[in-house]
C-alpha positions as CSV (number, residue, x, y, z in Angstrom):
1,X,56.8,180.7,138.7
2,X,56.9,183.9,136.9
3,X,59.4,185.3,135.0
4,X,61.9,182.6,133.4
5,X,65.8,182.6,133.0
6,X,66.5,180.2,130.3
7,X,70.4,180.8,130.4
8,X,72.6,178.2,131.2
9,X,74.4,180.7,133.7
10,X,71.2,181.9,135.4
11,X,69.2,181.6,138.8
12,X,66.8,179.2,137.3
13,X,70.1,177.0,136.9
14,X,71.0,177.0,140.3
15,X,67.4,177.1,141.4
16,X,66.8,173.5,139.2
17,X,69.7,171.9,140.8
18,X,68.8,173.3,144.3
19,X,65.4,172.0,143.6
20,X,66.3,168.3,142.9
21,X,64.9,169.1,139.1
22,X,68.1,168.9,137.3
23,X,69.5,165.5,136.8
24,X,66.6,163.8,138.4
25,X,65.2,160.5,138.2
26,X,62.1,160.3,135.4
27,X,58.7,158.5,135.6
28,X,58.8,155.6,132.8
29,X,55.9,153.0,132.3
30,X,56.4,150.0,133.1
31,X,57.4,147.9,130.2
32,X,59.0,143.9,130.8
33,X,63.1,143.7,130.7
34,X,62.4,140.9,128.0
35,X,60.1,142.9,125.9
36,X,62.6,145.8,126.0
37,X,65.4,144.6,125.6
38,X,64.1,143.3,121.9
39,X,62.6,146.7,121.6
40,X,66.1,147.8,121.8
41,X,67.7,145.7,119.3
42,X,69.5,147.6,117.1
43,X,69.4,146.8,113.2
44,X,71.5,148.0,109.9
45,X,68.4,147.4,107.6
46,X,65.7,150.0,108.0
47,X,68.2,152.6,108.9
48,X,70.4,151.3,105.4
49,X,67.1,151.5,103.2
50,X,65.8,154.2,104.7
51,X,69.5,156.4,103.5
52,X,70.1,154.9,100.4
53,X,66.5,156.4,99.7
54,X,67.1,159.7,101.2
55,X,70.4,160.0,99.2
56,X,69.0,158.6,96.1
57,X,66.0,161.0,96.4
58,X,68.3,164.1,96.8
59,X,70.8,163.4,94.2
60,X,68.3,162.4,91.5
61,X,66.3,166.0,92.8
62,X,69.5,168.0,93.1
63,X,70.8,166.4,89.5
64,X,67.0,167.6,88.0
65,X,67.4,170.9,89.6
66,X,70.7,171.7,88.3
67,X,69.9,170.5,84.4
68,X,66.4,172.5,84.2
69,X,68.3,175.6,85.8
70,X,67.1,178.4,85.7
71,X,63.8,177.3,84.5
72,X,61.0,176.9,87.1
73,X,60.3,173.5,86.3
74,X,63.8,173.3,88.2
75,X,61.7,174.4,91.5
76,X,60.1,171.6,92.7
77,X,63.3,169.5,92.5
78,X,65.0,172.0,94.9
79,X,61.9,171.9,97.0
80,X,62.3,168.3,97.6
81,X,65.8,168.5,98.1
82,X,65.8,171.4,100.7
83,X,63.3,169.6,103.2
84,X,65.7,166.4,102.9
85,X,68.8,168.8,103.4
86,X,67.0,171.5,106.0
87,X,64.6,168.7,107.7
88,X,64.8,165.0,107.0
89,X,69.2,165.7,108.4
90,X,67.6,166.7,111.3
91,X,65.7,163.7,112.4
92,X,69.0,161.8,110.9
93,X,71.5,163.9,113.5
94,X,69.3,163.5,116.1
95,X,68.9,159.6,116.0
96,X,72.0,158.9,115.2
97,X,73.6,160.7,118.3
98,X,71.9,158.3,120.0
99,X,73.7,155.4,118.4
100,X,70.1,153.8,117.2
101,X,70.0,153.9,114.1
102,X,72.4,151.7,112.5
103,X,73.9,148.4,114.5
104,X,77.4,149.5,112.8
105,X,78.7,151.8,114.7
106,X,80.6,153.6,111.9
107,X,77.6,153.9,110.1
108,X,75.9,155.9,113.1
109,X,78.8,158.4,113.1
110,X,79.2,158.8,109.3
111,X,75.5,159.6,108.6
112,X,75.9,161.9,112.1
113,X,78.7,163.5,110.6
114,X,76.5,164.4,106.9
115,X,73.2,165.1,109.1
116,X,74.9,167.3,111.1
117,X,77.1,169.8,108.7
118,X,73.7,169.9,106.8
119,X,71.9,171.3,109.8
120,X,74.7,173.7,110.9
121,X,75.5,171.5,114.5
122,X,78.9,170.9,115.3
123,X,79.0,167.4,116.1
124,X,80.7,167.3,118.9
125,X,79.3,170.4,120.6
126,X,75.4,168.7,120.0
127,X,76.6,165.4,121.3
128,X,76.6,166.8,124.9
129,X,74.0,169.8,124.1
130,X,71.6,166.7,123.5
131,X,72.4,164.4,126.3
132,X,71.8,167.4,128.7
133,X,68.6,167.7,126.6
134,X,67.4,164.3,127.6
135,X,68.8,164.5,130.9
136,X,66.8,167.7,131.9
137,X,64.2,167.9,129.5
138,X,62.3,171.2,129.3
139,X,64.1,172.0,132.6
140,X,63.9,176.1,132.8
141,X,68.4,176.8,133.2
142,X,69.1,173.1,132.4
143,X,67.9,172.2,128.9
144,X,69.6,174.2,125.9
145,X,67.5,172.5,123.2
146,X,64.0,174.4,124.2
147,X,62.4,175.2,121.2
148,X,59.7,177.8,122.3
149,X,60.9,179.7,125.3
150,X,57.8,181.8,127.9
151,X,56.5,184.0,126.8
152,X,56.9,182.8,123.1
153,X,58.0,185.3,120.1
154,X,56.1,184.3,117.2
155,X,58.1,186.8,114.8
156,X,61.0,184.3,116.1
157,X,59.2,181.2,115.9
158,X,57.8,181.9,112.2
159,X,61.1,183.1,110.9
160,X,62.4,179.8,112.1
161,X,60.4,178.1,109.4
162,X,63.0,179.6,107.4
163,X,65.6,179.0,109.2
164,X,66.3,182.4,109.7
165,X,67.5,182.5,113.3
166,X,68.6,178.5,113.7
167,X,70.7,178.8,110.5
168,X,72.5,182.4,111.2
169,X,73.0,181.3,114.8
170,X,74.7,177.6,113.5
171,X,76.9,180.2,111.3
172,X,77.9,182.1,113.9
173,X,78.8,179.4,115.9
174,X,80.4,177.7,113.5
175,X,83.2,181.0,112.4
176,X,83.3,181.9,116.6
177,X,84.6,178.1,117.3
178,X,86.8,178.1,114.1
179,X,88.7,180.9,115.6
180,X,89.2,179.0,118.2
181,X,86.4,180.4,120.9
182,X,83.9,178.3,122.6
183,X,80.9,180.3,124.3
184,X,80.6,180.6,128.2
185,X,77.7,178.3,128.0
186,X,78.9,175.8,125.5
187,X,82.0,175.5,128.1
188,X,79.2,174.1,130.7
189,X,78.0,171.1,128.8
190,X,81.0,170.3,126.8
191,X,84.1,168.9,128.9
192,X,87.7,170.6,128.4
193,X,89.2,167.3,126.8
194,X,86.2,167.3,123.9
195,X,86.5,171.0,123.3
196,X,89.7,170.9,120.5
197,X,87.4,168.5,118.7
198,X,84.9,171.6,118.3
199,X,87.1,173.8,117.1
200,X,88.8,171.8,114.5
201,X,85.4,170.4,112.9
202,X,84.3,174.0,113.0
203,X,87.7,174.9,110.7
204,X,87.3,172.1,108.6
205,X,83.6,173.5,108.2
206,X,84.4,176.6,107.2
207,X,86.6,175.0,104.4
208,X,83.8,173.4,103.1
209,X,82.2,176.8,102.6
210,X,84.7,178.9,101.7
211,X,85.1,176.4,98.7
212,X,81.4,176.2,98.2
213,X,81.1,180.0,98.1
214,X,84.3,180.6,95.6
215,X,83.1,177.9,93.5
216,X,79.6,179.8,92.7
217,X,81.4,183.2,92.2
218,X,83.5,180.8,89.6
219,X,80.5,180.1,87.7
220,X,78.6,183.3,88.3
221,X,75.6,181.0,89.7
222,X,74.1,180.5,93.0
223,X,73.9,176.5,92.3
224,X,76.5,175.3,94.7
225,X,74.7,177.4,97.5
226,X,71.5,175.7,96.3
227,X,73.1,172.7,96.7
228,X,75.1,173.2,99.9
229,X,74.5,176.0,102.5
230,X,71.1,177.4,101.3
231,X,69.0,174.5,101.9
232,X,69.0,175.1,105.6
233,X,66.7,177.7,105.0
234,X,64.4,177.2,102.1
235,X,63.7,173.5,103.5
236,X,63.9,174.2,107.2
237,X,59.5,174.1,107.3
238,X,58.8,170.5,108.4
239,X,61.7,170.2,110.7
240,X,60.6,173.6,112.9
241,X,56.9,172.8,112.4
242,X,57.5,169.0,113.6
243,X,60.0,170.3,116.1
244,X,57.2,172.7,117.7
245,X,55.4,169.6,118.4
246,X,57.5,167.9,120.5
247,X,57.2,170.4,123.6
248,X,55.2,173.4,122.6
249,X,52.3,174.7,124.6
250,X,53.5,171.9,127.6
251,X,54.7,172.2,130.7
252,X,58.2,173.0,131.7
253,X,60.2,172.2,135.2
254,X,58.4,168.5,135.3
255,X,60.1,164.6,136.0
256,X,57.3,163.5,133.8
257,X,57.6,163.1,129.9
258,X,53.8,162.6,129.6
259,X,53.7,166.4,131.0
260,X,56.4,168.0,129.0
261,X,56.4,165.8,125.8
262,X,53.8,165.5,123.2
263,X,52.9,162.2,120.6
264,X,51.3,163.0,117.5
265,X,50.2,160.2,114.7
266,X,51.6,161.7,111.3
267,X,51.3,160.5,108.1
268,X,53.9,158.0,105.6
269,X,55.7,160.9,103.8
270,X,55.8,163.6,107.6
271,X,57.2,159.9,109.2
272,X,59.8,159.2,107.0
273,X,61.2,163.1,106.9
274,X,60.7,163.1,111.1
275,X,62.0,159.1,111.2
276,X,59.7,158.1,113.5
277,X,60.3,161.1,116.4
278,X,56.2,162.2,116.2
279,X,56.2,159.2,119.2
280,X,58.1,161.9,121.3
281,X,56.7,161.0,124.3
282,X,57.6,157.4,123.7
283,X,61.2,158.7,122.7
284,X,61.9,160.3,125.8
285,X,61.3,157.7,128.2
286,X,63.2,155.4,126.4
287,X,66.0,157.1,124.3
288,X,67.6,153.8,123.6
289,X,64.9,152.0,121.2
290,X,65.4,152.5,117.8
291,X,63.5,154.8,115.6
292,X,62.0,152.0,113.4
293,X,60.6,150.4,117.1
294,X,59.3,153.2,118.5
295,X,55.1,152.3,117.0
296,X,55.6,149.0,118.2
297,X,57.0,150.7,121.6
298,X,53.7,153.0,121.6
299,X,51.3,150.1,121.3
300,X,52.9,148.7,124.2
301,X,53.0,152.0,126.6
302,X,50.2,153.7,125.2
303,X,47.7,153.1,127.7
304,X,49.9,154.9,130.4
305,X,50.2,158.0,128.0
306,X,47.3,160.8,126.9
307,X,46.0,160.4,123.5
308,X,48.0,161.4,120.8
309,X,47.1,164.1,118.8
310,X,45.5,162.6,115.6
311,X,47.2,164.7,113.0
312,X,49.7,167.2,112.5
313,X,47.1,170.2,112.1
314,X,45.2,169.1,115.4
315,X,49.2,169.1,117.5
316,X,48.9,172.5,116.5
317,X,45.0,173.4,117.1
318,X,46.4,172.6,120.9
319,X,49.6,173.8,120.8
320,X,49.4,177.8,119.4
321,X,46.3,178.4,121.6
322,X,48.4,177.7,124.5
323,X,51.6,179.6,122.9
324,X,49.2,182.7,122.8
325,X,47.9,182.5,126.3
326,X,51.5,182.1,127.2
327,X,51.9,186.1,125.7
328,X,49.9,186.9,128.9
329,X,50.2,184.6,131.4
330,X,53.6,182.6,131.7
331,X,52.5,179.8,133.7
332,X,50.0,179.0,131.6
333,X,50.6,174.6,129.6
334,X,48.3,172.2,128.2
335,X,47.7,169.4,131.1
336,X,46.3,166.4,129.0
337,X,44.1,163.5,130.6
338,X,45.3,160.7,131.1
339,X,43.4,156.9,130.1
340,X,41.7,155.5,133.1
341,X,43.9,153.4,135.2
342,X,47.4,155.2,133.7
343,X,49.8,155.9,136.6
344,X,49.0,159.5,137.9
345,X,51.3,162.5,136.5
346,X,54.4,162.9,138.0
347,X,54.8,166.4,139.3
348,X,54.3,165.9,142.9
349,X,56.3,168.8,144.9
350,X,57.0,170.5,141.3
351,X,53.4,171.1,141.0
352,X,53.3,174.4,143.0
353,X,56.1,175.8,140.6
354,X,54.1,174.9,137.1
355,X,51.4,177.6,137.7
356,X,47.9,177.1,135.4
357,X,47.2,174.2,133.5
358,X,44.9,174.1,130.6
359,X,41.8,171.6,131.4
């Protein structure tokens, strides 16, 4: 394939819509319409136990971490809190765009709203960056949510575990909407009728900061930026490293989530922080079951799938090889077996266009 164009506005745009890429239909396993549509049942309990512990957990941590200021025993309180603020909101906005996590819908929206100020996403703009997402996943032109373009930048990549780039670029998105601008490529996934709605949450956004900010000059303290703002960086680790995951190392320009998506078993504490997104592959093929479904949905699919990665460290023995061939040869993705008697991978005419695959 050669050299990519990951802009919006590009050639490899035109050439995935040209191509029958964009928009197309996905391979899913086969699952019974019964079975799934219990999988899909949506449920106010886990998602309502699983907030009130997240909340609990960061105002109890923030409350510590304010009293024992400036001490360092204040430290590991604002270590728990920032991956809750920087990582466990990002699992929150994302299943909650979906409308999965809570039966109530105005419990979905609220904790959307929260998760999403946290990670520096206007709401409205990540709505329809994250159905195109899903719609043309890893799709070179299509997708805006690739994490690790070809050939990757690792100096970008490991700043990003400090949410160097993610958080300065949600910033500046954030002050160019509230003065009313919307970028060329924001204006290609959002329509014209949802486009006011970004600029006035991106003013009322800017509020929140410009209090925040005045209120720490007040007291002469960084606190309120520890508290609001600043843990989008210092707790922005598990999110990017689970976020890697997902595609990294995999192939792109593919109708076939078992090719571009990647499951990985994780343990209680990783789970809880990612709610449930390690069964990626699982995800993807059926955005509509809930987070709190999705093991029982991987039991069920599983044999139709490669084999998950066993841990967290082993996702990324495969994954950063592959990155660091990628420096060389663009082409270059992980192609995992699949269990004997699993549908065959879905990349029929595609196949000429993904280049050399890792055996």
């Amino acid at each position: 394939m050669g050299k990519r164009d990951y802009s919006l506005l590009g050639p490899d745009a035109l050439r995935a819509v040209e191509t029958g890429l964009a928009a197309a239909e996905w391979y899913h396993t086969e699952v019974p319409r019964k079975v799934m549509k219990e999988l899909m049942q949506r449920r106010d309990g886990p998602a309502l136990r699983d907030t009130a512990l997240l909340f609990g957990t960061m105002i109890v941590c923030a409350g510590l971490g304010w009293a024992l200021w400036p001490s360092l025993w204040a430290l590991p309180f604002w270590a728990v809190y920032g991956v809750l603020y920087g990582s466990a909101m990002d699992s929150r906005w994302h299943e909650c765009s979906h409308g999965t996590a809570f039966k109530t819908p105005w419990m979905n929206n609220a904790l959307y709203q929260v998760a999403s100020f946290c990670m520096i996403r206007n709401p409205v703009t990540w709505r329809w960056s994250h159905a195109r997402h899903h719609t043309d996943t890893v799709i070179v032109g299509r997708d805006p949510e690739i994490a690790v373009m070809r050939p990757p930048v690792f100096f970008k990549v490991i700043a990003n575990f400090f949410g160097i780039f993610d958080a300065i670029t949600g910033w500046g998105r954030m002050l160019r909407n509230a003065s009313g601008r919307l970028d060329a490529e924001e204006r290609t996934f959002i329509p014209d009728s949802e486009q006011p709605k970004v600029i006035r949450v991106a003013r009322i956004w800017l509020l929140i900061y410009a209090a925040t900010i005045a209120l720490a000059v007040w007291m002469g303290s960084i606190l309120p930026l520890m508290a609001i703002g600043l843990p989008r960086l210092y707790g922005a680790w598990h999110h990017v490293m689970t976020g890697l995951l997902q595609h990294g190392g995999l192939a792109d320009n593919v109708n076939d989530h078992r090719l571009n998506s990647r499951t990985v078993y994780m343990n209680p504490v990783s789970r809880f922080i990612y709610w449930n997104m390690n069964y990626h592959v699982e995800h993807h093929m059926f955005p509509m079951v809930p987070y709190h479904a999705l093991p029982k949905l991987h039991d069920l699919i599983k044999h139709d799938l490669p084999a998950p990665n066993r841990s967290i460290a082993a996702g990324f023995a495969e994954m950063w090889p592959a990155l660091r061939r990628q420096l060389a040869n663009e082409d270059y993705f992980v192609r995992r077996d699949l269990p004997l008697g699993a549908r065959p991978y879905r990349d029929d005419f595609h196949a000429a266009a993904l280049g050399t695959a890792a055996e």
